[in-house]
C-alpha positions as CSV (number, residue, x, y, z in Angstrom):
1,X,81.1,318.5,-8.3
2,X,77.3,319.6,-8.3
3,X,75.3,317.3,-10.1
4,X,73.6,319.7,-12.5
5,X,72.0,320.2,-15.8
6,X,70.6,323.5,-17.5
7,X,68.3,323.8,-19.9
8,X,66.1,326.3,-21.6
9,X,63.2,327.4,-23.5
10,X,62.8,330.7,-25.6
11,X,59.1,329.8,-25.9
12,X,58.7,329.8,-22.5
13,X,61.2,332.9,-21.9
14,X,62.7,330.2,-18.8
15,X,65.9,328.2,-18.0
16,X,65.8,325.3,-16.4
17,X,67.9,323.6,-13.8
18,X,67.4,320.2,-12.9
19,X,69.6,318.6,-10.3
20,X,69.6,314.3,-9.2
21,X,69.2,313.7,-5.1
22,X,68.5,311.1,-3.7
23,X,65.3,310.5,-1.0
24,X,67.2,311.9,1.9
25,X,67.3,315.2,0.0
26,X,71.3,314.4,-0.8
27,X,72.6,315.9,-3.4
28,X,74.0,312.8,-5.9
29,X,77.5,313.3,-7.2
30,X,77.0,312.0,-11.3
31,X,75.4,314.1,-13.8
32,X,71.5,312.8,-14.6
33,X,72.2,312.6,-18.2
34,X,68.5,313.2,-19.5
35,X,67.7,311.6,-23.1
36,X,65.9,314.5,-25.4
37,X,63.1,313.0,-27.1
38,X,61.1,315.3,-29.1
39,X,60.2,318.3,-26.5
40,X,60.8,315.9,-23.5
41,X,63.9,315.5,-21.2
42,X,63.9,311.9,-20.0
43,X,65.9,311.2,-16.9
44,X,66.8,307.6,-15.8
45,X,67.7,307.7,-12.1
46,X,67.6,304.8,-9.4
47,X,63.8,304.5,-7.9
48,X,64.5,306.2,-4.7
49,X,66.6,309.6,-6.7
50,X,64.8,312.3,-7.4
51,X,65.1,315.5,-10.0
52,X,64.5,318.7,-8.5
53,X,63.9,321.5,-11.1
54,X,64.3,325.1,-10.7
55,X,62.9,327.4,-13.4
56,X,63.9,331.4,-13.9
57,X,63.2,333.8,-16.4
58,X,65.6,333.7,-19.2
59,X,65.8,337.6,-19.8
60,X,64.3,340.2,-17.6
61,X,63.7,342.3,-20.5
62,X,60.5,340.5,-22.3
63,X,57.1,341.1,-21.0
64,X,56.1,338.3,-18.8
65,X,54.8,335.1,-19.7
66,X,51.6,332.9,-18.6
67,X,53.5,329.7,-18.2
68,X,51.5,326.6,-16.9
69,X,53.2,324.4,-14.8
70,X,51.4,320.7,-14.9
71,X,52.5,317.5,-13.2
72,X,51.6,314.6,-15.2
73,X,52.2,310.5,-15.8
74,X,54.0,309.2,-18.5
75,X,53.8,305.4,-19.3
76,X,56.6,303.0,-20.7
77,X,55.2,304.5,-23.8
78,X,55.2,308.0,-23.1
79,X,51.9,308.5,-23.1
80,X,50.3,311.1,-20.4
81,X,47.7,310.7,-17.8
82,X,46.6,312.8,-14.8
83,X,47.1,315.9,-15.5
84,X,46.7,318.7,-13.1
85,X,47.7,322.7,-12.8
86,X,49.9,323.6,-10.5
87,X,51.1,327.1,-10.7
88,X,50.9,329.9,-13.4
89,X,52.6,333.1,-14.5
90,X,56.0,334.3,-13.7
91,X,57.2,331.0,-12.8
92,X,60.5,330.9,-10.3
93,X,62.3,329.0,-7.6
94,X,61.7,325.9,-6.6
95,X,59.5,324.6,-8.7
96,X,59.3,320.5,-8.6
97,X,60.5,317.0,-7.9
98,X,59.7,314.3,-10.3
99,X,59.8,310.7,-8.8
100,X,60.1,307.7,-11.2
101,X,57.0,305.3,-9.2
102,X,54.9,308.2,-8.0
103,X,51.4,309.5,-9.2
104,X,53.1,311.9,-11.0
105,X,56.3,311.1,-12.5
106,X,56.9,314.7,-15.1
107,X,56.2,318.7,-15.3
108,X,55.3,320.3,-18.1
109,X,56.4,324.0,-18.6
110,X,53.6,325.4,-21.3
111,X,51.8,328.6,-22.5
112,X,48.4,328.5,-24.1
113,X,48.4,326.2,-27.3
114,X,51.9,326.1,-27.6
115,X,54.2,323.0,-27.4
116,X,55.2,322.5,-23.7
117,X,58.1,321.5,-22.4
118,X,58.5,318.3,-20.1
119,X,60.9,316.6,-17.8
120,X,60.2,313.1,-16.9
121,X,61.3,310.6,-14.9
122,X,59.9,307.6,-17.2
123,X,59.5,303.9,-15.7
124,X,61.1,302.5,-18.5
125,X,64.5,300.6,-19.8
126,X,66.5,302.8,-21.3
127,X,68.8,300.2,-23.0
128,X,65.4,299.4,-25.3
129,X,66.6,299.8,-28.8
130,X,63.0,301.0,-29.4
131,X,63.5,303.6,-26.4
132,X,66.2,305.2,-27.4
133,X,65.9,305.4,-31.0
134,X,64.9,309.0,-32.2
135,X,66.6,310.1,-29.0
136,X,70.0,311.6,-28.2
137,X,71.6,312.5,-25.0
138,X,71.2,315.6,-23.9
139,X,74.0,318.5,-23.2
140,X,74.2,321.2,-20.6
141,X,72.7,324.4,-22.1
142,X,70.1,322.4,-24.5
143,X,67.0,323.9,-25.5
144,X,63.9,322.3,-25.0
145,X,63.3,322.4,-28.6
146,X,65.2,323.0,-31.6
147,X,66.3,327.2,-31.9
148,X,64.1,327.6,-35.4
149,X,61.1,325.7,-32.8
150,X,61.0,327.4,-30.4
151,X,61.7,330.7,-32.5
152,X,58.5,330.1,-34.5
153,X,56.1,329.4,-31.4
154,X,56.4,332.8,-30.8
């Protein structure tokens, strides 16, 4: 069994796929079970794992998109620091790893002024009450926002 999630964004016009390996580049076997918080994906892996995401356009159709990709830090408190652009427009393929002790520990997937979208691998307990409340685990096929959300940031 692959261990796989998707995920989208109408916003962004982009699904996501973000798959767990560990540092050998080994495909792990159990799904990554993010935690959705707000417009952020929250993965708790073991320190050496890894989440590899994969963005494609959602539907050829639409005009393209400027999307921003940005690696960034969040803390134990979910704040960001270090952020840096990475690639732009038409984003597809390959598009990061996300290490829990590394510089640079999320991505953000964002157009200009709009809410971005982030996976991160956060340093953090997740069995804090204070983590996880105002968070829900998320399900395969999850937007990145809310549908009405990511509607309006059209």
């Amino acid at each position: 069994m692959k261990s796989q999630s998707k995920y989208h964004s109408l916003l962004n016009n982009q699904n996501y796929i973000c798959t767990e390996y560990d540092r050998r580049g080994r495909l792990v076997n159990n799904d990554p079970s993010p935690v959705k918080y707000e417009n952020m994906f929250l993965f708790d892996i073991p320190d050496e794992n890894y989440i590899k995401i994969v963005a494609y356009e959602r539907d050829l159709s639409l005009p393209p998109r400027t999307v921003t990709v940005s690696s960034m830090y969040l803390d134990r408190h979910l704040h960001g620091t270090f952020i840096t652009n990475n690639k732009s427009n038409r984003i597809k393929g390959n598009v990061a790893r996300i290490y829990k002790n590394e510089k640079y520990n999320a991505v953000l997937f964002s157009r200009h002024n709009k809410l971005p979208c982030i996976f991160c691998v956060p340093d953090v307990d997740f069995t804090r009450p204070d983590l996880v409340r105002g968070k829900r685990l998320a399900r395969d096929g999850y937007s990145t926002m809310t549908l009405s959300e990511d509607e309006n940031q059209n």
